[in-house]
C-alpha positions in Angstrom: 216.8 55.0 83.5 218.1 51.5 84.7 216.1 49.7 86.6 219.0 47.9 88.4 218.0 46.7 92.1 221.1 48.0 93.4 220.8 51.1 91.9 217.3 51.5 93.0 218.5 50.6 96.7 221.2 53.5 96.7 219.2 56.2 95.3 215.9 55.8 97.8 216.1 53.6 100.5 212.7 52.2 101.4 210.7 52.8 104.8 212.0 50.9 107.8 215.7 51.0 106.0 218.2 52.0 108.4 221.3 54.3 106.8 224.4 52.6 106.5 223.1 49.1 107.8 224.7 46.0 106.3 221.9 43.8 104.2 222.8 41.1 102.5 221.8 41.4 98.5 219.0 40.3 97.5 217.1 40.0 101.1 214.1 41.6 102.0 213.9 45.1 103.5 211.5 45.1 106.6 211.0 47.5 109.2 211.5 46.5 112.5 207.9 45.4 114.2 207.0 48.2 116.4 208.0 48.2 120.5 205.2 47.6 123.0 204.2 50.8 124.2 203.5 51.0 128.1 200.0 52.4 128.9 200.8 56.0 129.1 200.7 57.2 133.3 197.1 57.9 135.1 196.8 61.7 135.3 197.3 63.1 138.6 194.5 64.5 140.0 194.5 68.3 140.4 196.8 70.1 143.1 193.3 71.8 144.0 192.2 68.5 145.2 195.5 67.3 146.7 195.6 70.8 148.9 191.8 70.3 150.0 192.5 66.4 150.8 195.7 68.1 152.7 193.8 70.5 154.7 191.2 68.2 155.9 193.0 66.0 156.9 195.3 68.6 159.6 194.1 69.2 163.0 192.4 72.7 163.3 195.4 74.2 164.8 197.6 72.9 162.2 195.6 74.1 159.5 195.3 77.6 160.8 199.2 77.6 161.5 199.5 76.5 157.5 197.2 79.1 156.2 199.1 81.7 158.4 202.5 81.2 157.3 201.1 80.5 153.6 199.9 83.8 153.7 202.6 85.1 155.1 205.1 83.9 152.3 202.5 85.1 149.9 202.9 89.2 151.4 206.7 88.1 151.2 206.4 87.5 147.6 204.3 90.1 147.0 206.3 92.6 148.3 209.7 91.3 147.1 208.2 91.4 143.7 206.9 95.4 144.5 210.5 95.7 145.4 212.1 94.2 142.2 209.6 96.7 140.0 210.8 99.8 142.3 214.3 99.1 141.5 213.5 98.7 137.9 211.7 101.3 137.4 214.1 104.1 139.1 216.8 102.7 137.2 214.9 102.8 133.5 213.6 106.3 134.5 217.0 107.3 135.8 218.8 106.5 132.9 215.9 107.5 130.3 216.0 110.9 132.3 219.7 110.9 132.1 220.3 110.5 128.6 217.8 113.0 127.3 
């Protein structure tokens, strides 16, 4: 084994060494210094809080006229998704049934 610097470069470049950048012989291999991270985002407080914070702040008719249609699209959703298992099930049963 040869203990040749350029050798030694080729076989295992060091940490920080960037693949197939140009260094001139014999200088020094450093890593870049590190990039100034920005404080990561405050956490937004919880959509429990915003909705609460939301409601008190509508009149009383405005608030019962939000709850109504909220629950309203709720029974939508829940009967769409009723729907959606109906029609899955008659068609697994149907063909299960069919093939037998």
């Amino acid at each position: 084994m040869s203990l040749d610097p350029s050798s030694a470069a080729m076989s295992s470049p060091g940490p920080g060494v960037v693949p197939g950048a140009a260094v001139a012989p014999g200088a020094p291999v450093v890593a870049p210094p590190p990039m100034a991270m920005a404080p990561p985002p405050a956490a937004p407080s919880s959509k429990r809080s915003v909705k609460a914070s939301k409601l008190a702040k509508m009149s009383e008719q405005d608030r019962a006229r939000y709850l109504e249609k909220r629950m309203a699209e709720e029974e939508e959703s829940k009967r769409r998704k009723e729907e959606m298992i109906n029609a899955f099930l008659r068609v697994t049963f149907h063909t299960f049934f069919f093939f037998e």
